[in-house]
C-alpha positions in Angstrom: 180.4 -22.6 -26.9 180.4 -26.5 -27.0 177.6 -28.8 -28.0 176.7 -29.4 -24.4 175.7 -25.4 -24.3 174.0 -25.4 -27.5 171.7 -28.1 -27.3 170.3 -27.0 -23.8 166.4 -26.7 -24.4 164.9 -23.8 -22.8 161.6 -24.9 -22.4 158.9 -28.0 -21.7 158.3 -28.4 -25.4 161.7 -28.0 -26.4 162.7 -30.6 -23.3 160.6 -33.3 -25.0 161.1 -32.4 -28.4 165.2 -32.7 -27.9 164.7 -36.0 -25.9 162.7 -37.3 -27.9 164.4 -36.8 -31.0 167.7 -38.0 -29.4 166.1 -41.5 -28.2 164.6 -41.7 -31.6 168.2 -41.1 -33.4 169.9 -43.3 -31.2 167.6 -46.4 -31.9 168.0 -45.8 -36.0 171.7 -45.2 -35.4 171.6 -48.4 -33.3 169.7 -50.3 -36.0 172.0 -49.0 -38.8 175.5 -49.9 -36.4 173.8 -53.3 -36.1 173.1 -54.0 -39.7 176.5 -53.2 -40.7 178.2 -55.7 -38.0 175.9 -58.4 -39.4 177.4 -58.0 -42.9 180.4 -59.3 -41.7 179.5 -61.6 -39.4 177.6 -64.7 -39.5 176.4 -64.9 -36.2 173.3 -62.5 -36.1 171.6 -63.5 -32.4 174.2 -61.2 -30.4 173.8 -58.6 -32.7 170.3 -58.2 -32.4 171.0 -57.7 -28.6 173.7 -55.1 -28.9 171.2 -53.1 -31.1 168.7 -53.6 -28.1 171.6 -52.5 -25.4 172.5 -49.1 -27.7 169.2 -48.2 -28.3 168.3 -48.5 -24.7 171.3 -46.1 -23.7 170.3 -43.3 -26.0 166.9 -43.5 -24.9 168.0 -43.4 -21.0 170.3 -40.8 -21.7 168.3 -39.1 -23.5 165.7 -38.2 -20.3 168.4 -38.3 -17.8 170.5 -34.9 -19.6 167.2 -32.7 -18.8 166.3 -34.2 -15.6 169.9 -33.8 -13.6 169.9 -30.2 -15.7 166.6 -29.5 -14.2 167.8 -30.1 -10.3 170.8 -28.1 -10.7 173.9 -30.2 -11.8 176.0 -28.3 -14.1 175.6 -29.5 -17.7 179.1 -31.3 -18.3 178.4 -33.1 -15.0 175.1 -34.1 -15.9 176.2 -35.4 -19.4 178.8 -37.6 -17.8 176.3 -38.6 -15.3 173.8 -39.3 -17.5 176.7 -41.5 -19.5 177.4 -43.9 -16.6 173.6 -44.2 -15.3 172.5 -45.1 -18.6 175.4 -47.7 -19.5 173.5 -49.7 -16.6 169.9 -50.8 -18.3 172.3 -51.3 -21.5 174.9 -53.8 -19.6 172.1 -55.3 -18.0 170.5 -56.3 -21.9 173.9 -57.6 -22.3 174.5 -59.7 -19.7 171.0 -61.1 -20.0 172.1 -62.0 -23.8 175.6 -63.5 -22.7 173.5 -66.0 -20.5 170.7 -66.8 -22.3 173.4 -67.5 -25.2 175.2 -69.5 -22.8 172.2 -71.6 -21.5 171.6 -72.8 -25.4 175.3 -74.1 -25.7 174.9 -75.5 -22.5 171.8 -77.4 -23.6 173.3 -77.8 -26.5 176.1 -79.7 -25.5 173.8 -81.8 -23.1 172.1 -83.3 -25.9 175.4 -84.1 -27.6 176.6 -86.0 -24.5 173.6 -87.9 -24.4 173.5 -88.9 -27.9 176.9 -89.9 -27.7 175.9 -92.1 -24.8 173.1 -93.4 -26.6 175.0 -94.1 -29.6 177.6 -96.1 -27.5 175.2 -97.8 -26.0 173.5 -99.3 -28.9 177.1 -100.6 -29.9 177.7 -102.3 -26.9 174.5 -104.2 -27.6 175.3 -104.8 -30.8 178.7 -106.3 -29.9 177.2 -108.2 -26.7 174.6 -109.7 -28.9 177.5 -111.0 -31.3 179.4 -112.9 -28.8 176.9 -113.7 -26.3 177.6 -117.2 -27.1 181.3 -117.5 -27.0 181.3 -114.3 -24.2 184.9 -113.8 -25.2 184.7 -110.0 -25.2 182.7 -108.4 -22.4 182.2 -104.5 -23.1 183.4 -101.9 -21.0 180.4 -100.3 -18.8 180.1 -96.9 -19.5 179.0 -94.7 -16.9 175.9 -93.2 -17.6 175.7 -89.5 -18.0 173.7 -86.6 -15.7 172.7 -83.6 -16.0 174.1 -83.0 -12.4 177.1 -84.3 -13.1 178.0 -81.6 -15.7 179.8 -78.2 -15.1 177.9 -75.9 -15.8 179.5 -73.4 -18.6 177.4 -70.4 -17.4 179.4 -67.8 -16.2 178.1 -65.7 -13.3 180.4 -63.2 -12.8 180.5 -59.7 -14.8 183.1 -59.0 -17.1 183.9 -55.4 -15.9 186.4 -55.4 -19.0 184.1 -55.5 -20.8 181.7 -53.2 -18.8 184.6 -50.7 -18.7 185.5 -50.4 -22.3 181.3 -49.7 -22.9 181.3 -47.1 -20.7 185.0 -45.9 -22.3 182.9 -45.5 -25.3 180.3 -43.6 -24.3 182.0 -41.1 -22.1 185.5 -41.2 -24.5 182.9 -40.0 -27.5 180.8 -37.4 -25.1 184.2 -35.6 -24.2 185.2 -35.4 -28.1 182.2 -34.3 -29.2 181.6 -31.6 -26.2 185.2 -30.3 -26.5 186.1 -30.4 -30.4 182.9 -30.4 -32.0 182.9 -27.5 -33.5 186.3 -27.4 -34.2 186.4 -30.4 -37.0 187.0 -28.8 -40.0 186.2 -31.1 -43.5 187.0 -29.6 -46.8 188.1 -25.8 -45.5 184.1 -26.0 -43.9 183.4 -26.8 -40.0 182.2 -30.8 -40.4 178.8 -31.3 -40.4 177.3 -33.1 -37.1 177.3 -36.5 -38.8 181.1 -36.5 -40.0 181.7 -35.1 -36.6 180.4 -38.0 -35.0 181.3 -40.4 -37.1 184.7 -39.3 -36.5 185.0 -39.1 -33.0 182.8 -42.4 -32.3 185.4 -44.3 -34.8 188.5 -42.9 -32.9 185.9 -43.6 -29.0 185.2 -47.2 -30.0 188.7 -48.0 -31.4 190.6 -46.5 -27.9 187.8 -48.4 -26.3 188.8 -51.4 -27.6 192.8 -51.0 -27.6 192.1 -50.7 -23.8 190.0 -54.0 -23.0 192.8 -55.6 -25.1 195.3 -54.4 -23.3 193.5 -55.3 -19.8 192.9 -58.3 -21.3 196.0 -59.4 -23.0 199.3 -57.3 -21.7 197.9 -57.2 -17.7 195.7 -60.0 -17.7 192.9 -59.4 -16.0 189.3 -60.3 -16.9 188.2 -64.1 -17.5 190.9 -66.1 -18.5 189.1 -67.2 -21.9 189.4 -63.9 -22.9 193.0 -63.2 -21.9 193.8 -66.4 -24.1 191.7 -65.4 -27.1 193.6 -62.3 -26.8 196.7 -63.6 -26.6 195.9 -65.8 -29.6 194.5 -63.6 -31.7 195.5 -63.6 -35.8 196.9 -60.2 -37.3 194.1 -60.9 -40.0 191.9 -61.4 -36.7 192.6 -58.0 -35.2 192.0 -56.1 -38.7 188.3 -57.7 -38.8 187.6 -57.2 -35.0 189.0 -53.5 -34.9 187.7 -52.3 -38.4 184.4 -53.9 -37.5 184.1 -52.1 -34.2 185.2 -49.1 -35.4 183.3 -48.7 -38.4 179.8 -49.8 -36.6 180.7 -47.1 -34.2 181.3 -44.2 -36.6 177.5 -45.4 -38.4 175.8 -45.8 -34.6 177.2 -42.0 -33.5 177.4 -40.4 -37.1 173.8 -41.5 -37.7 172.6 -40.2 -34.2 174.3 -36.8 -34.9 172.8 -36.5 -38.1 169.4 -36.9 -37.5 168.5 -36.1 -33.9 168.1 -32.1 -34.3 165.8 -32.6 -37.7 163.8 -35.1 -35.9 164.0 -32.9 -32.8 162.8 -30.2 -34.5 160.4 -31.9 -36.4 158.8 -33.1 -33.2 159.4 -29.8 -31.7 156.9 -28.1 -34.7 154.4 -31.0 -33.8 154.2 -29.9 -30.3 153.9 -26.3 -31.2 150.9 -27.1 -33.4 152.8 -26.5 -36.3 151.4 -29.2 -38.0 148.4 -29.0 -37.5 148.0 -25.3 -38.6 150.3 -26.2 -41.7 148.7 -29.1 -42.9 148.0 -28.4 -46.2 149.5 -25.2 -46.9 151.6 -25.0 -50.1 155.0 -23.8 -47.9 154.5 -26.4 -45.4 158.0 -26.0 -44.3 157.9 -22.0 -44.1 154.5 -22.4 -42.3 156.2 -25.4 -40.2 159.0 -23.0 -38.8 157.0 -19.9 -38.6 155.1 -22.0 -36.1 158.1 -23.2 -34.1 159.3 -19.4 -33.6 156.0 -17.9 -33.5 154.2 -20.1 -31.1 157.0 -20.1 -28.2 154.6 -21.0 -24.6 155.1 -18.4 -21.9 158.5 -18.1 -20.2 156.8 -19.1 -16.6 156.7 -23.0 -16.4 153.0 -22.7 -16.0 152.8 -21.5 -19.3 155.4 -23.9 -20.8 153.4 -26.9 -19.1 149.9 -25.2 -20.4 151.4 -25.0 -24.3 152.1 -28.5 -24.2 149.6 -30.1 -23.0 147.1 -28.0 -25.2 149.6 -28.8 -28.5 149.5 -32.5 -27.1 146.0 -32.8 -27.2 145.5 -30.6 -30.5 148.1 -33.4 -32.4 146.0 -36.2 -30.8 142.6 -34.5 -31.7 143.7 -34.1 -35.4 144.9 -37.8 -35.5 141.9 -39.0 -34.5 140.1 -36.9 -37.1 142.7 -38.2 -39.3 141.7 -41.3 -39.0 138.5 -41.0 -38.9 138.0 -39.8 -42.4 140.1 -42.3 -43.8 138.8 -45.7 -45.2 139.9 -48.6 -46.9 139.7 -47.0 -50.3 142.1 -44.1 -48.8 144.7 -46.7 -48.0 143.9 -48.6 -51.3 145.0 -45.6 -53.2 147.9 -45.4 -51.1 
């Protein structure tokens, strides 16, 4: 069986349990992937909004598996429909980035323009004062500078280059990880879900990347700024850009592999009142999974719907008691 086939949840709970979990892994995968590009990189500001435009995706994608599940689409359709819907609030983050960065250097260079004005004004005063007598040198005019009169540098089309090799990513690492998941073997042992996807999201973003490149650079399409940067590009250039890519990549999807099924389960125990029946029991983690396989709702949907909204309340009844027994002296100690 492939991932896809193993992770379906087979109830309510474990419907928001595994989304959950998912949408929570993505965002510390997405923080982590983020963190690591801004080692190498000095410019922070775009980062912060690729972190935005990953965590995003894994949360959309997260509810959109279960819900096109749910109305009957077979699960490798849904994943890769689920892929593609999702990429679209991400792009949208991006693009919303891309011109809010390019609005800055756009005032940016405004201000330039009119301080080199300013500055060229104040010397042709200074040099009209100094031969206003003899008024054998008469300054050139300069044409005064207007906002209207500049071009603006804000592009307004989409780069669907760039929009493609995204969505490469995220559908080139789905198909890896669905097909040879469980077949990576590390050290004679099947690979653990983080190597696995760490693995697969190094080779997913690297491919991803070789292919804008060569859209970019070999059959030139795309915005021409890119087809020269391309074109231009240092061998030391291409090491950074494709070891930096690649490397986030294998943190953002090694992470997220890692962590989603112990948070999913985690959150899974929650829902089945596992931690409220645990809490303070000396084999909290026996007690914790005794719960989850104990306390399985009813297979109708009336029942599954009935568990959860009774575990919901019993967690939100137990923080509130929680925190109502707690006081400043409690969090002093802490």
């Amino acid at each position: 069986t492939n991932v896809i086939d193993a992770a379906v949840p087979s109830s309510s709970t474990d419907i928001v349990a595994v989304s959950l979990g998912e949408a929570m892994a993505g965002v510390i995968g997405a923080v982590l992937s983020a963190v690591l590009k801004g080692l190498a990189s000095n410019d922070r500001k775009p980062l912060v909004a690729e972190a935005l435009a990953d965590s995003d995706y894994f949360i959309a994608q997260a509810g959109l598996v279960p819900t096109l599940e749910a109305v009957g689409i077979p699960p490798i359709f849904a994943t890769v429909g689920s892929v593609v819907v999702a990429s679209v609030p991400s792009q949208l983050i991006k693009l919303g980035s891309r011109k809010k960065q390019r609005l800055i250097e756009e005032e940016k260079s405004l201000s330039e323009l009119l301080a080199s004005e300013r500055e060229l004004k104040q010397r042709r005063n200074r040099i009209r004062d100094s031969f206003t007598a003899v008024r054998r040198i008469r300054p050139p005019v300069q044409k005064s500078i207007e906002p209207s009169m500049l071009t603006p540098i804000i592009e307004t089309k989409t780069d669907f280059i760039e929009v493609f090799s995204d969505v490469t990513r995220w559908l080139g690492y789905s198909v890896l990880m669905s097909d040879f998941g469980d077949l990576l073997i590390w050290n004679g042992v099947p690979a653990s879900p983080g190597i696995a996807g760490g693995v697969f999201g190094f080779i997913a973003a690297f491919s991803s990347r070789l292919y804008a490149d060569l859209l970019y650079g070999v059959l030139r399409y795309g915005p021409e700024a890119k087809q020269i940067e391309v074109r231009t590009r240092r061998a030391a250039d291409w090491v950074a850009l494709y070891a930096s890519s690649s490397i986030s990549a294998a943190a953002l999807f090694g992470v997220y592999e890692q962590s989603k099924r112990p948070i999913s389960r985690w959150i899974q125990g929650v829902l089945a009142g596992g931690f409220d029946g645990c809490l303070g029991s000396n084999s909290f983690e026996t007690c914790f999974d005794a719960y989850i396989d104990a306390n399985a709702p009813e297979p109708t949907p009336e029942g599954q719907l009935r568990a959860l909204a009774t575990n919901l309340f019993m967690v939100g009844q137990r923080l509130q008691d929680i925190a109502g027994d707690t006081n400043a002296d409690d969090i002093a100690r802490l």
